[in-house]
Structure formats: structure tokens, C-alpha cells
gemmi code that builds the backbone of each chain (N, CA, C; Angstrom):
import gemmi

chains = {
    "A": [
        ("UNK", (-4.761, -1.886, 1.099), (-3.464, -2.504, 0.846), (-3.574, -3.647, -0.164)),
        ("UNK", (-4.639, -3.627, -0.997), (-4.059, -4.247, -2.431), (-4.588, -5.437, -1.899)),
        ("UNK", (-5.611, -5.898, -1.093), (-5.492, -7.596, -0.695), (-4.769, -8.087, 0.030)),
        ("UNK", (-3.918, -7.975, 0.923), (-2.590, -8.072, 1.273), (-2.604, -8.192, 2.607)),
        ("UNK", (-2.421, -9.135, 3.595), (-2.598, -8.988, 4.900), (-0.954, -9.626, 5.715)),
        ("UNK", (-0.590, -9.382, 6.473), (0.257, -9.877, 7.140), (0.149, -10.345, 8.770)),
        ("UNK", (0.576, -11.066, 9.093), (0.382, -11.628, 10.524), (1.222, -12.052, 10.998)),
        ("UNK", (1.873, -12.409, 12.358), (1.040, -11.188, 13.351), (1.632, -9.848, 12.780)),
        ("UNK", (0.730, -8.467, 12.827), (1.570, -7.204, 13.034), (2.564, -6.824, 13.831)),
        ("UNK", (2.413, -7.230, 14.702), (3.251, -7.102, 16.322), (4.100, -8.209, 17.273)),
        ("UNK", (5.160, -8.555, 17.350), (5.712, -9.411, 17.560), (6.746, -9.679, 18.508)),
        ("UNK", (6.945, -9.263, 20.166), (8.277, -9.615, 20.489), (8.669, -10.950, 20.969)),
        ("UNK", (9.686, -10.859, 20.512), (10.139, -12.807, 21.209), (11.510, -12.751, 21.834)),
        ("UNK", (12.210, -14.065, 21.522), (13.809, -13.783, 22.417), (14.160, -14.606, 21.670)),
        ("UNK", (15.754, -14.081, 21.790), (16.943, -14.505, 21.062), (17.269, -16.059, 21.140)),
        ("UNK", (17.122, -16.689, 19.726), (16.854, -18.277, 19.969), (15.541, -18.808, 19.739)),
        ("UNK", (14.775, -18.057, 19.903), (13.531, -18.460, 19.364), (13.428, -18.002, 18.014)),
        ("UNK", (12.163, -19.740, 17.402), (11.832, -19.574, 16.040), (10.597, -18.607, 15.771)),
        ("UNK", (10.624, -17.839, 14.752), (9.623, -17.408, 14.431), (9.203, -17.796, 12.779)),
        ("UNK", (7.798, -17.153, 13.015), (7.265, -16.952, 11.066), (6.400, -16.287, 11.119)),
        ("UNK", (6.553, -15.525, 10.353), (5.984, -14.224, 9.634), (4.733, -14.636, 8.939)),
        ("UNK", (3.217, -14.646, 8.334), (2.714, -14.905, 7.160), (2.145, -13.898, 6.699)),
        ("UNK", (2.015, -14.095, 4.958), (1.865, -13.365, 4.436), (0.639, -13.500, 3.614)),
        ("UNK", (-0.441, -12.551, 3.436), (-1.575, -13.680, 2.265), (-2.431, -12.832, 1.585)),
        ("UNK", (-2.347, -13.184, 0.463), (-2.680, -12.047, -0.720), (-3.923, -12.961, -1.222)),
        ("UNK", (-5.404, -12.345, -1.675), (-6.188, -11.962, -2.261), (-6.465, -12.111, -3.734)),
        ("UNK", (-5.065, -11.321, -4.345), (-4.818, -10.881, -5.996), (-5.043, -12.194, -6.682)),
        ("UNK", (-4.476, -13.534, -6.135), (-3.362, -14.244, -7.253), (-2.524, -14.185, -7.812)),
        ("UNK", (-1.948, -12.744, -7.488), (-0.571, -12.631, -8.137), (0.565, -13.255, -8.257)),
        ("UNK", (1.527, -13.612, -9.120), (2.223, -14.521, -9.314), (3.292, -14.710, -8.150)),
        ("UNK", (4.118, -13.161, -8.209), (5.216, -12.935, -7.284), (4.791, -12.931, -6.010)),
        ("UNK", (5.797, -12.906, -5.037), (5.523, -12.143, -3.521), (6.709, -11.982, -2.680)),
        ("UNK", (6.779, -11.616, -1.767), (8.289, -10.902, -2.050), (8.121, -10.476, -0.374)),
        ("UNK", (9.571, -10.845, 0.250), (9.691, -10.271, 1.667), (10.957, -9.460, 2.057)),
        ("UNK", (10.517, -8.403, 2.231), (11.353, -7.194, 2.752), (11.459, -7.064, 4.328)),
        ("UNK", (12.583, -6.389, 4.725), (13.173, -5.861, 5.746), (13.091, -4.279, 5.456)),
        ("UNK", (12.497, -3.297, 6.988), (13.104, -1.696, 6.321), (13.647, -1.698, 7.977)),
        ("UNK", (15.023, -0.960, 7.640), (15.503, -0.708, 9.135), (16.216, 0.734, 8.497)),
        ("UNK", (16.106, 1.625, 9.744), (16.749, 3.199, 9.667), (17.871, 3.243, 9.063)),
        ("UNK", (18.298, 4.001, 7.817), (19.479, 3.828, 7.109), (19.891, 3.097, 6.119)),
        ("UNK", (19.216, 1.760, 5.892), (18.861, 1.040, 5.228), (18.023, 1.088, 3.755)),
        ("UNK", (17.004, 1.270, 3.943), (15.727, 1.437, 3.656), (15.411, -0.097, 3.355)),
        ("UNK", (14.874, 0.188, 2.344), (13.808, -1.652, 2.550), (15.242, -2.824, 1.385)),
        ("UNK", (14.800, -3.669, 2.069), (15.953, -4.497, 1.330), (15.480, -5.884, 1.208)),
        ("UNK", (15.919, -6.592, 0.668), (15.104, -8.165, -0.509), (15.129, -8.796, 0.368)),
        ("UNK", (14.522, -9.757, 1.332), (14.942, -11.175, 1.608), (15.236, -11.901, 0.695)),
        ("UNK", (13.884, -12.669, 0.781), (13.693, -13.843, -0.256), (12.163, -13.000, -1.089)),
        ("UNK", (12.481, -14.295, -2.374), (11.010, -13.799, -3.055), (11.065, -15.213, -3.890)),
        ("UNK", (9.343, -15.289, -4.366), (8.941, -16.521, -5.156), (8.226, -16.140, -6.133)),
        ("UNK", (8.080, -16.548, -7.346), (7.616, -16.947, -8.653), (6.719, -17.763, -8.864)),
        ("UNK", (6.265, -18.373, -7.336), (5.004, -19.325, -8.157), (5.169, -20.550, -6.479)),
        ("UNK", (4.314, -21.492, -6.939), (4.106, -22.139, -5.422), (5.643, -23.156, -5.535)),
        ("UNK", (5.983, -23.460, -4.450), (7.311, -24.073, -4.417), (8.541, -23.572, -4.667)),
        ("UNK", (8.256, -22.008, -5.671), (9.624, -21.902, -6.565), (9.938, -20.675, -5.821)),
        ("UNK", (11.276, -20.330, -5.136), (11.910, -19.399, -4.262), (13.335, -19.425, -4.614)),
        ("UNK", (13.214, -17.660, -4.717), (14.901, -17.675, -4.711), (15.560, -16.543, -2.856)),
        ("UNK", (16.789, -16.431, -3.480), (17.339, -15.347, -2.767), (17.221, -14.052, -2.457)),
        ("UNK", (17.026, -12.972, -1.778), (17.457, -12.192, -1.767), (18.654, -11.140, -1.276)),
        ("UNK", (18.856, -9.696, -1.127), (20.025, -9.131, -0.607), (20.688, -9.711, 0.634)),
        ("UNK", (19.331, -9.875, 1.488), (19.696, -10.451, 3.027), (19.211, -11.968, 3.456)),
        ("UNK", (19.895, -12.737, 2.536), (18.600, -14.558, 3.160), (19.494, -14.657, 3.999)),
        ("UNK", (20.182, -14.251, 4.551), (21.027, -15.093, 5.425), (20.434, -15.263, 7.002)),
        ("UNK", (19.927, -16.215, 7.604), (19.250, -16.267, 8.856), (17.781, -16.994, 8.702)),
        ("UNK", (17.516, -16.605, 7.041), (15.596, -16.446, 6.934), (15.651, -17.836, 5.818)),
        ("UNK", (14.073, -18.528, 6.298), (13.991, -19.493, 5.328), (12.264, -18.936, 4.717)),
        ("UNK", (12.139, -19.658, 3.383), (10.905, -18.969, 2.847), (9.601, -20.418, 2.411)),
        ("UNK", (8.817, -20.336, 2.660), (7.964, -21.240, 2.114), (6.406, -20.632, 1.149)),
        ("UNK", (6.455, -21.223, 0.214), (5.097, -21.034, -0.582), (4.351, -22.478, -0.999)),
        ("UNK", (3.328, -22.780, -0.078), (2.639, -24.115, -0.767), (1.540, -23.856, -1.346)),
        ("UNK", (1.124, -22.264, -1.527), (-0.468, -22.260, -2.224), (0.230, -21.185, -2.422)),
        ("UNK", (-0.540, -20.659, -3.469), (-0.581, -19.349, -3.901), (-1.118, -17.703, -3.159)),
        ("UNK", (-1.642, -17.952, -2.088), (-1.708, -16.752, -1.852), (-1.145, -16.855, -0.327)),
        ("UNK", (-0.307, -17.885, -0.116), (0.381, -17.475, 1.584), (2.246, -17.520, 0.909)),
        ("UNK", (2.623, -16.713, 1.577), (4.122, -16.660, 1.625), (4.775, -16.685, 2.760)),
        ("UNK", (5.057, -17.585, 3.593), (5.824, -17.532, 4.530), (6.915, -17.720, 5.235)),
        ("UNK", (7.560, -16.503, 5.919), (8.656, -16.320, 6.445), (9.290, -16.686, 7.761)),
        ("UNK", (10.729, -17.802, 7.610), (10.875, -18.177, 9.098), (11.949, -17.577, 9.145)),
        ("UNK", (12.387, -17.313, 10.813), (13.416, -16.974, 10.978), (13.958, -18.305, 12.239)),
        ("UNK", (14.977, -19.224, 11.833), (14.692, -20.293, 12.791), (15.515, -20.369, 13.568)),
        ("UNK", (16.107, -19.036, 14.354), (16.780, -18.756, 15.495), (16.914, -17.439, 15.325)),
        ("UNK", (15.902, -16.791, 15.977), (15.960, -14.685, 16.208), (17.177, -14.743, 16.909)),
        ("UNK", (17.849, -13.620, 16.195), (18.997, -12.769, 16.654), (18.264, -11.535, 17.103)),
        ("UNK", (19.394, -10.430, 17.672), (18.856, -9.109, 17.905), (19.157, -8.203, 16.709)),
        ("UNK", (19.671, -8.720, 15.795), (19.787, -8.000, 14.506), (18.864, -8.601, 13.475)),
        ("UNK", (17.495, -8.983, 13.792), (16.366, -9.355, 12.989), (15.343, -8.286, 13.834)),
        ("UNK", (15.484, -7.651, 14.383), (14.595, -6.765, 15.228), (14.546, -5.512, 14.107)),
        ("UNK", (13.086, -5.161, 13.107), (13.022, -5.092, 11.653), (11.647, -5.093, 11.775)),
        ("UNK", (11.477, -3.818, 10.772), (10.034, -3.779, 10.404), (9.967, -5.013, 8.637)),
        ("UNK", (9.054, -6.007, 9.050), (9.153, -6.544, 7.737), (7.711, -6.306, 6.978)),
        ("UNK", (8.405, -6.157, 5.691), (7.072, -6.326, 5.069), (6.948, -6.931, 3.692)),
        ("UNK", (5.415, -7.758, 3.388), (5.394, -8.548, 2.284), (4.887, -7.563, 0.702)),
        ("UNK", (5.224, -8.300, -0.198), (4.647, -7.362, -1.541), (4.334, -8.408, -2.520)),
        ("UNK", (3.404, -8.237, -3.495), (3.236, -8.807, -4.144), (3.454, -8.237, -5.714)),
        ("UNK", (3.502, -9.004, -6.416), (3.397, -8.458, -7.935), (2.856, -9.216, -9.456)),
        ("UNK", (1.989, -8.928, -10.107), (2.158, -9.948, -11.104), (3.168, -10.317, -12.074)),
        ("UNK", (4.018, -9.643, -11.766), (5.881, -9.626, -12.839), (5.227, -9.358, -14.148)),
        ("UNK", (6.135, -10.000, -14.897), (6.013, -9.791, -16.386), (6.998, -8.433, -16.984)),
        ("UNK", (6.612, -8.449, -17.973), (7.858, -7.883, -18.524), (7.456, -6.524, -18.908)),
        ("UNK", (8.304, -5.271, -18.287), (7.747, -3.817, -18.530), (6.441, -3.553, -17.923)),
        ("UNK", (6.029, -2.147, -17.489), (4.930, -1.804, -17.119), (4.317, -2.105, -15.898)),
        ("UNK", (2.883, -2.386, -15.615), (2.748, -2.130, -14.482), (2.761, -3.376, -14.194)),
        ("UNK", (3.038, -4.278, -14.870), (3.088, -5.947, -14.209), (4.630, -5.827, -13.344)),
        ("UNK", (5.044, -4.768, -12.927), (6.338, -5.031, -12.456), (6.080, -4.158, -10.975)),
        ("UNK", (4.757, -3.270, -11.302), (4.520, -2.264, -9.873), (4.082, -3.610, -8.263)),
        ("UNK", (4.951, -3.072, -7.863), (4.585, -3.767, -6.031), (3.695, -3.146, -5.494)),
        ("UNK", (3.203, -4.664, -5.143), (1.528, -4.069, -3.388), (2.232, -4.422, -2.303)),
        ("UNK", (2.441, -3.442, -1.739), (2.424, -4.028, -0.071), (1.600, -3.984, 0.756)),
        ("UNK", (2.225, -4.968, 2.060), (1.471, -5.065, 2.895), (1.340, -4.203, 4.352)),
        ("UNK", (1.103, -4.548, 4.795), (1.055, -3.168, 6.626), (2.019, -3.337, 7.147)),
        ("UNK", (2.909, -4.504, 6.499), (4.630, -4.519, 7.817), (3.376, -5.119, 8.903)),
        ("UNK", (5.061, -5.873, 9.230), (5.111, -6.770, 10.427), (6.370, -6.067, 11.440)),
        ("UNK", (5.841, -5.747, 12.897), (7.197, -5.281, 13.512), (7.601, -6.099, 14.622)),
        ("UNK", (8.687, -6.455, 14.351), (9.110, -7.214, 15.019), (10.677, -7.277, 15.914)),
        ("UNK", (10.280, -7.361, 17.428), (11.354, -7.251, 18.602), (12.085, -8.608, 18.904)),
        ("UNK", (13.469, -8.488, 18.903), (13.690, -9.922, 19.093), (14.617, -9.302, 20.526)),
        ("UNK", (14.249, -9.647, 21.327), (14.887, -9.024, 22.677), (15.978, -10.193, 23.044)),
    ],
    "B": [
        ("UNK", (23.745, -4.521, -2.783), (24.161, -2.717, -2.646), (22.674, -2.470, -2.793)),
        ("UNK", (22.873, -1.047, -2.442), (21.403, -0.443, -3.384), (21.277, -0.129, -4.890)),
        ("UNK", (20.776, 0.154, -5.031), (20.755, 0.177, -6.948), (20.446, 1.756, -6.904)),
        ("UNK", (19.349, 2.301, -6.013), (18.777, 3.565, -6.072), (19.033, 4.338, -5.264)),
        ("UNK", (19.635, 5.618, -5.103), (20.004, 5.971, -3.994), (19.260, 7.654, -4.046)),
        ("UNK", (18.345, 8.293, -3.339), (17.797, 9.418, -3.342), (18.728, 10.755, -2.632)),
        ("UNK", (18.281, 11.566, -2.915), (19.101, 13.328, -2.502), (17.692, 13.768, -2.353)),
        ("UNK", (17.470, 14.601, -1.204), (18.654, 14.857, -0.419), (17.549, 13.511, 0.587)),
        ("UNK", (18.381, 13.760, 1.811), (17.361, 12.492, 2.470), (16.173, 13.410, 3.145)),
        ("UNK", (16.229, 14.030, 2.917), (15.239, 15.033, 4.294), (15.298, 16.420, 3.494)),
        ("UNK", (13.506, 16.659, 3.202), (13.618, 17.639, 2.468), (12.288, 18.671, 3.572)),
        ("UNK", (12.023, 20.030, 4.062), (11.275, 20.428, 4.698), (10.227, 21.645, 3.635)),
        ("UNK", (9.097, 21.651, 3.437), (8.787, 22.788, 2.581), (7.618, 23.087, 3.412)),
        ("UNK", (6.907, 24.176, 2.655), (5.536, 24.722, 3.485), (4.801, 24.475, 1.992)),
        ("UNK", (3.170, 24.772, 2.680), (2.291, 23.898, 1.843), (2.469, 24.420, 0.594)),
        ("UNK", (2.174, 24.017, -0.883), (1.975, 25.394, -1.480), (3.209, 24.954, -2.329)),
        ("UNK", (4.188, 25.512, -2.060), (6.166, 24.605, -2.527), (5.508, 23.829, -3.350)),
        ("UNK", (6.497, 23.608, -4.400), (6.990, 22.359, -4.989), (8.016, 21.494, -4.313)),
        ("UNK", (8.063, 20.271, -4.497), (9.128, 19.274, -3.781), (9.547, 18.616, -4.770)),
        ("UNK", (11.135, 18.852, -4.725), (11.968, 18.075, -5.863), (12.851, 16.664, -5.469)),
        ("UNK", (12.790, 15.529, -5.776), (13.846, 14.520, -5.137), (14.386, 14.339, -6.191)),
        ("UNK", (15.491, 13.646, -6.050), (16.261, 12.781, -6.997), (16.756, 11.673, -6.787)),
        ("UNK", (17.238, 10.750, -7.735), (17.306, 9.478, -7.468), (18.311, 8.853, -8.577)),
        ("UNK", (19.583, 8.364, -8.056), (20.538, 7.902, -9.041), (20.782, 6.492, -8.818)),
        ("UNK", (21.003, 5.632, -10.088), (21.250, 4.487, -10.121), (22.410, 3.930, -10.947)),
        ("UNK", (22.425, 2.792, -10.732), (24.172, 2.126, -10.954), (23.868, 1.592, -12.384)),
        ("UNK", (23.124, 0.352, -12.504), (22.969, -0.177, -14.031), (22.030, -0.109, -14.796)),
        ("UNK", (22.003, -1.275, -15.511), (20.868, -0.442, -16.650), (19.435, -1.079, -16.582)),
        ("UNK", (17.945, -0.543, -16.679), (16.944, -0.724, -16.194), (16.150, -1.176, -17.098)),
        ("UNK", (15.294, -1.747, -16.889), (13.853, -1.325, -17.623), (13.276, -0.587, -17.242)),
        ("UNK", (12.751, -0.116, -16.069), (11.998, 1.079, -15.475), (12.598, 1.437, -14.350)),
        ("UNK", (11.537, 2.641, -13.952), (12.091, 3.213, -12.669), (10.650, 3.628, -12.140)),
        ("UNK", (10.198, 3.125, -10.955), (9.423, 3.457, -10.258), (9.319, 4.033, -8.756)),
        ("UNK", (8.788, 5.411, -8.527), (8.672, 5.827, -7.308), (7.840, 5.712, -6.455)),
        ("UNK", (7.743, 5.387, -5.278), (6.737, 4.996, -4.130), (6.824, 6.124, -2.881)),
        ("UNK", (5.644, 5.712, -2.268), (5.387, 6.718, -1.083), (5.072, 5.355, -0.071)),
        ("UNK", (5.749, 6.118, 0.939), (4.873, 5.561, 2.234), (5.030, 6.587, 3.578)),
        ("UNK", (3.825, 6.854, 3.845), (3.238, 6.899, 5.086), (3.727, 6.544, 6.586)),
        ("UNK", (3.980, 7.104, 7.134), (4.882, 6.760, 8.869), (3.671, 5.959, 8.922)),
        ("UNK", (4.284, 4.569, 9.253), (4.157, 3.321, 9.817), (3.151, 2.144, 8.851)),
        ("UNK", (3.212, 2.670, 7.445), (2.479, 2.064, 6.653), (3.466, 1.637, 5.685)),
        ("UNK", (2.069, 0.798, 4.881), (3.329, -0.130, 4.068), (3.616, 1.099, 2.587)),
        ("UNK", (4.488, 0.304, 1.860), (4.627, 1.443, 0.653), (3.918, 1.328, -0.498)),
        ("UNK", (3.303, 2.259, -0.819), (2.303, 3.112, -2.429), (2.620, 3.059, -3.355)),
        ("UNK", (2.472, 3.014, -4.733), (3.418, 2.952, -5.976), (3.141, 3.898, -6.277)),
        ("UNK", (3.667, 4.986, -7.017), (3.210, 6.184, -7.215), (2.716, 6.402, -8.514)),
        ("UNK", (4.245, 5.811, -9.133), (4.173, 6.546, -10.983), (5.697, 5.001, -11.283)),
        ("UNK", (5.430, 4.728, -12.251), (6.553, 3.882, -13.581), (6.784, 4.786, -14.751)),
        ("UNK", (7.924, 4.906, -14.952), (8.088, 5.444, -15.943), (9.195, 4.715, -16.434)),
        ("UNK", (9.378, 4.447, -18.049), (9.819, 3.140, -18.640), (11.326, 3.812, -19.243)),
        ("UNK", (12.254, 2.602, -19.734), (13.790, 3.353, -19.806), (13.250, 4.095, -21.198)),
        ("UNK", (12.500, 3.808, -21.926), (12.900, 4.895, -23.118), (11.666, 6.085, -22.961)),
        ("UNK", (11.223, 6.565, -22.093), (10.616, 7.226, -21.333), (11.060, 8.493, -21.168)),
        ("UNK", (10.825, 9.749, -21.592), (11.548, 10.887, -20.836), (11.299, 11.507, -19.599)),
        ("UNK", (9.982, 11.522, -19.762), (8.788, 12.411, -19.042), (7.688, 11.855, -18.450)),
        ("UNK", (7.062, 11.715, -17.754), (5.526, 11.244, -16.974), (4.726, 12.241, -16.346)),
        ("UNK", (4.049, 12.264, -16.338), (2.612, 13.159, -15.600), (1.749, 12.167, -15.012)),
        ("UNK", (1.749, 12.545, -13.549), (0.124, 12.131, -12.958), (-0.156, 12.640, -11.547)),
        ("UNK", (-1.058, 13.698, -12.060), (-1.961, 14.718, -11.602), (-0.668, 15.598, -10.837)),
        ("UNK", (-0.489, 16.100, -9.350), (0.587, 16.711, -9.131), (2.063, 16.604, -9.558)),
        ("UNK", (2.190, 15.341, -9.749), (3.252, 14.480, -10.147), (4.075, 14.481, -11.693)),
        ("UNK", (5.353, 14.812, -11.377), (6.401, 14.991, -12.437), (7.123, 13.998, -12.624)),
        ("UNK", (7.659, 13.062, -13.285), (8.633, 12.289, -13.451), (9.764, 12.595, -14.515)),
        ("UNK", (10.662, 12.881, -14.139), (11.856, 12.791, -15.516), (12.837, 11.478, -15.455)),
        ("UNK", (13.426, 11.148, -16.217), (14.721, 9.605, -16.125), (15.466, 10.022, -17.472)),
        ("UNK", (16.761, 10.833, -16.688), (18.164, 10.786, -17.515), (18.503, 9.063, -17.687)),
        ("UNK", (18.529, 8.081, -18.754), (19.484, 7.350, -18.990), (20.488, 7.050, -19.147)),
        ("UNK", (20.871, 8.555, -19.819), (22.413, 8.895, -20.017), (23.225, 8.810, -18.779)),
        ("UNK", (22.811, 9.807, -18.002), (23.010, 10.196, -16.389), (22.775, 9.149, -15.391)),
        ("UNK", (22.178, 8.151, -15.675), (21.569, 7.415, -14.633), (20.538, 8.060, -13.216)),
        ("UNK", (20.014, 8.514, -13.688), (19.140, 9.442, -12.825), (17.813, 9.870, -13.005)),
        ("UNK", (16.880, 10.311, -12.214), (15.427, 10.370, -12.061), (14.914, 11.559, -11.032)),
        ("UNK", (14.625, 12.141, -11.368), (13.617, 13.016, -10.442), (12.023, 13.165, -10.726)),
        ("UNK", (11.732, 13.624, -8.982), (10.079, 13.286, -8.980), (9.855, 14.424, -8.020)),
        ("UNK", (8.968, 15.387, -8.883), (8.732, 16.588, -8.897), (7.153, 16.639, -8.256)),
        ("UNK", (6.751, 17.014, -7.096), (5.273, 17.082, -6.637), (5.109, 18.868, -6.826)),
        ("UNK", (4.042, 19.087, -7.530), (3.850, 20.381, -7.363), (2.374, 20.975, -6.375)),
        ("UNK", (2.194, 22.192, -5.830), (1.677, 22.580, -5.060), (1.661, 21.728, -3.864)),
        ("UNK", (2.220, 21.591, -2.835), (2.589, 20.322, -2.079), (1.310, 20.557, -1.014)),
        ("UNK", (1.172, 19.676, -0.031), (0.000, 19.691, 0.567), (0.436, 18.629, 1.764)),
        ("UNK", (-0.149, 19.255, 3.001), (0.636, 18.392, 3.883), (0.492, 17.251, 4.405)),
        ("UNK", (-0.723, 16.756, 3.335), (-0.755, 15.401, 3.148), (0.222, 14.757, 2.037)),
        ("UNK", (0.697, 15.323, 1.887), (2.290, 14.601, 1.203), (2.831, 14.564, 1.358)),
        ("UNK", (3.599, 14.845, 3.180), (4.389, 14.266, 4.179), (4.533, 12.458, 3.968)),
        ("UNK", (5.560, 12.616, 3.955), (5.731, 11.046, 3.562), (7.494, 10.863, 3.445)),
        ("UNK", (7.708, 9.278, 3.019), (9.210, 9.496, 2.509), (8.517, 8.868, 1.361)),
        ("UNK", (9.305, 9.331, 0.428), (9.035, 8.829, -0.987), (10.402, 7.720, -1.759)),
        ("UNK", (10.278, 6.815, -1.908), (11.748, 6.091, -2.419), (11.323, 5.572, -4.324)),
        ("UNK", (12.367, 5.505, -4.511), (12.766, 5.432, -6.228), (12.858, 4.051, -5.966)),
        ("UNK", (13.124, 2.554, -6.827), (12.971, 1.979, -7.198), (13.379, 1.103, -8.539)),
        ("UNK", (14.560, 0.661, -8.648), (14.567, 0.161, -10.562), (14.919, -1.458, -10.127)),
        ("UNK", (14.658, -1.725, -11.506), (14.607, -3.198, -11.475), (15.821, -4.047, -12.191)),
        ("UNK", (17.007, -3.163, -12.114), (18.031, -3.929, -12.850), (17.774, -4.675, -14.005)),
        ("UNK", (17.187, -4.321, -14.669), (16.809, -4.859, -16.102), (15.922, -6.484, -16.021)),
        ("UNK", (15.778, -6.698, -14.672), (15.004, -7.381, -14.262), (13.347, -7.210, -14.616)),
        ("UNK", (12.265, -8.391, -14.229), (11.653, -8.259, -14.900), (10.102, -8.141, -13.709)),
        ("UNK", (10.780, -8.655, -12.704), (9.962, -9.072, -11.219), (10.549, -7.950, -10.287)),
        ("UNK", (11.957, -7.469, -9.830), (12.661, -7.752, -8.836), (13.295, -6.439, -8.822)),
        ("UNK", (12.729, -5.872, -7.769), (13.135, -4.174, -7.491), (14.172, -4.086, -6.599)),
        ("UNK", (15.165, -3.269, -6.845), (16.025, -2.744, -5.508), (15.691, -1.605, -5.331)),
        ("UNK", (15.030, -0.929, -3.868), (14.914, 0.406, -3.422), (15.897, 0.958, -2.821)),
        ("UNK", (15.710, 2.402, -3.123), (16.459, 3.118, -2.243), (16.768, 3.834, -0.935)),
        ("UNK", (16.960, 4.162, -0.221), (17.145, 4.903, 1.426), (15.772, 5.604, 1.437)),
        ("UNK", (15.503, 6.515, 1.028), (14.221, 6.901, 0.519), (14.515, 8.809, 0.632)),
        ("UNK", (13.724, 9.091, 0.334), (13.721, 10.983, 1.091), (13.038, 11.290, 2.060)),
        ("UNK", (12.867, 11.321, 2.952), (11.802, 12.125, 3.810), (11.256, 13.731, 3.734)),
        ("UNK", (10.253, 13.447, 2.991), (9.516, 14.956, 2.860), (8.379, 15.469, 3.849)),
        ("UNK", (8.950, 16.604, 4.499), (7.510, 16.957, 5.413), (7.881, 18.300, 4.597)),
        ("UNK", (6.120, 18.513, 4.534), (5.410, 20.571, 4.144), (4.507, 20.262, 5.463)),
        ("UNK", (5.230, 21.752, 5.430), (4.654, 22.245, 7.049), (3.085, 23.117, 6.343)),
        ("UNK", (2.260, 23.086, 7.147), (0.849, 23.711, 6.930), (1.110, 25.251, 6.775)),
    ],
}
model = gemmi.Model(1)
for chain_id, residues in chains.items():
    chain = gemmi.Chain(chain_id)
    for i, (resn, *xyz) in enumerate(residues, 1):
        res = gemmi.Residue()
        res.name, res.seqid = resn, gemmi.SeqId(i, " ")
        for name, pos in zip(("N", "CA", "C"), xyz):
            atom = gemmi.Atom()
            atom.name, atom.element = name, gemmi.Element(name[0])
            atom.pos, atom.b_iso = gemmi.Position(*pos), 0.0
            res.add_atom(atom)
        chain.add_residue(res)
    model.add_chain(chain)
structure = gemmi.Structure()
structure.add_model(model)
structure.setup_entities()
């Protein structure tokens, strides 16, 4: 998986509780990037970052906060689980850039996670 | 929204088959890339193929991308039932980092 580890894999908690996801890449790659895949769906953006500190939005931030203070951890809070965060997540990385394969994603093993 | 959306979602073949997907999108790209993943694994990159791009090859693997059409297909030939998988398309809205995927296909070849 490209360097790429995620933690924990396995996760149930309860509704109201905080969680975080981490994510930690190997590469140095610039990007890194956190997805949701749920049935019907398919995989969809959280958040993603460009570099240490610098984070934007994605399709779904709503609920999720993102932190990057080094370069190879990306991590994901969720700082009150609902039962509609119950979601296989998973991290990716990329070196961006413009055209080609600086734009291809690594992922990671997914994180699954029960919010009962 | 999604940007990429695949046909059909669920495709069944026996080994041997070719497997055809397709994959249509809304705006305009720089590339289009297809991925695989594996029941319960993360996702593979397969093949990029760039907007002024017609065609791609790699090894079983076909790629075409109508621009005109907004559309892409990804052609596996002699299938093998290790290429059970769902396979999803991928473009980057003319973006340069930042992919939107699609629902994906689910392909099983039966042995």
C-alpha cells in the first residue's frame, strides 16, 4: 500500500464520542487526502492538505476536522460520532502537480468504523 | 455531486470474456484515471490517460476517453478471476491534486 498505514483499522465507539482517525505515509508526498466509501456512494472527499498546516474542504467536511503538523501524519477528527459517520474511511496520498502521474492516488487499508 | 459516474454497476463474466465499463463525466478534465479495488482493500491505480489522449494500453488493459462525449471506457481483455474487483473511473475537474470518483462497477468472472 504505497507506504501508507492507517490506524486504528477497526473501530467501534458511541454516539457523542470523539474520535481520530491517523494517517501516515512513508513517501513524502505532498498531498493526502481523506475519504469516506459507503454503499451507493462510492468514495467521497472529506478534507485534504497540500503541505503541513495547509487544509482545505472537501464534498463531506461537515462533522470532520483535519490536522497536518508534519508531513507524513494526516489526521482525522470526528468531534462528536453520529450514526451516519459509521463509514469505511480511507487515507491517500499524492505528489499533485500538474498532469500525469503526479496526480495518481496511494491508498491506504481503510479504517472501519462503527459509531453505535 | 459525482463527477464520474460508471455503467453498468454490476457486470458478471466467465474467465476468458472480455469486460467492458464505462464511465461518464460532467466537466472538463485534465485526465481520467481508473482504479481497482479489492473487497475490503484500499484502492489501486490502474491506468491515466490524459485529456488529449485517445487511447492507452497496459498489458490486459484498454483505455479509450471521448472528450467530445464526455466519456471513458476500460476494456480488460481475457479476464481472469483474479480481476474480480469493482473498478471506479476518476477525473480531476481540471484540477491538479483533487479527484472526484465514481460509484464504481462491480466486476466478478466466474472460473
Amino acid at each position: 500500500d504505497a507506504g501508507i498505514t492507517q490506524s486504528p483499522r477497526h473501530k467501534v465507539t458511541e454516539t457523542g464520542t470523539p474520535v481520530t482517525l491517523r494517517c501516515h505515509q512513508t513517501e513524502n508526498h505532498r498531498y493526502m487526502y481523506w475519504y469516506r466509501q459507503d454503499p451507493g456512494h462510492g468514495l467521497r472527499l472529506i478534507h485534504y492538505s497540500y503541505g503541513v498546516k495547509d487544509t482545505d474542504k472537501g464534498e463531506v467536511s461537515d462533522g470532520y476536522s483535519v490536522s497536518r503538523s508534519k508531513t507524513e501524519d494526516f489526521l482525522l477528527t470526528l468531534e462528536s460520532a453520529t450514526s451516519s459517520q459509521t463509514s469505511v474511511y480511507f487515507c491517500a496520498i499524492s505528489e499533485g502537480g500538474a498532469g500525469g502521474p503526479g496526480e495518481t492516488q496511494y491508498f491506504g487499508p481503510g479504517t472501519r468504523l462503527l459509531v453505535l | 455531486s459525482q463527477q464520474g459516474e460508471e455503467d453498468p454497476q454490476a457486470l458478471s463474466i466467465q474467465e476468458g470474456e472480455n469486460a467492458t465499463m464505462n464511465c461518464s463525466y460532467k466537466t472538463s478534465i485534465n485526465n481520467l484515471q481508473w482504479y481497482r479495488q479489492n473487497s475490503g482493500r484500499g484502492l489501486v491505480h490502474l491506468i491515466l490517460i490524459r485529456s488529449n489522449e485517445r487511447e492507452k494500453h497496459s498489458g490486459r488493459l484498454r483505455v479509450t476517453l471521448d472528450t467530445s462525449k464526455k466519456s471513458s471506457s476500460l476494456l480488460i481483455t481475457a479476464s481472469r478471476a483474479a480481476d474480480t474487483a469493482s473498478y471506479f473511473c476518476a477525473t480531476d475537474g481540471g484540477s491538479n491534486y483533487k479527484l472526484t470518483f465514481g460509484k464504481g462497477t462491480l466486476l466478478t468472472v466466474n472460473p
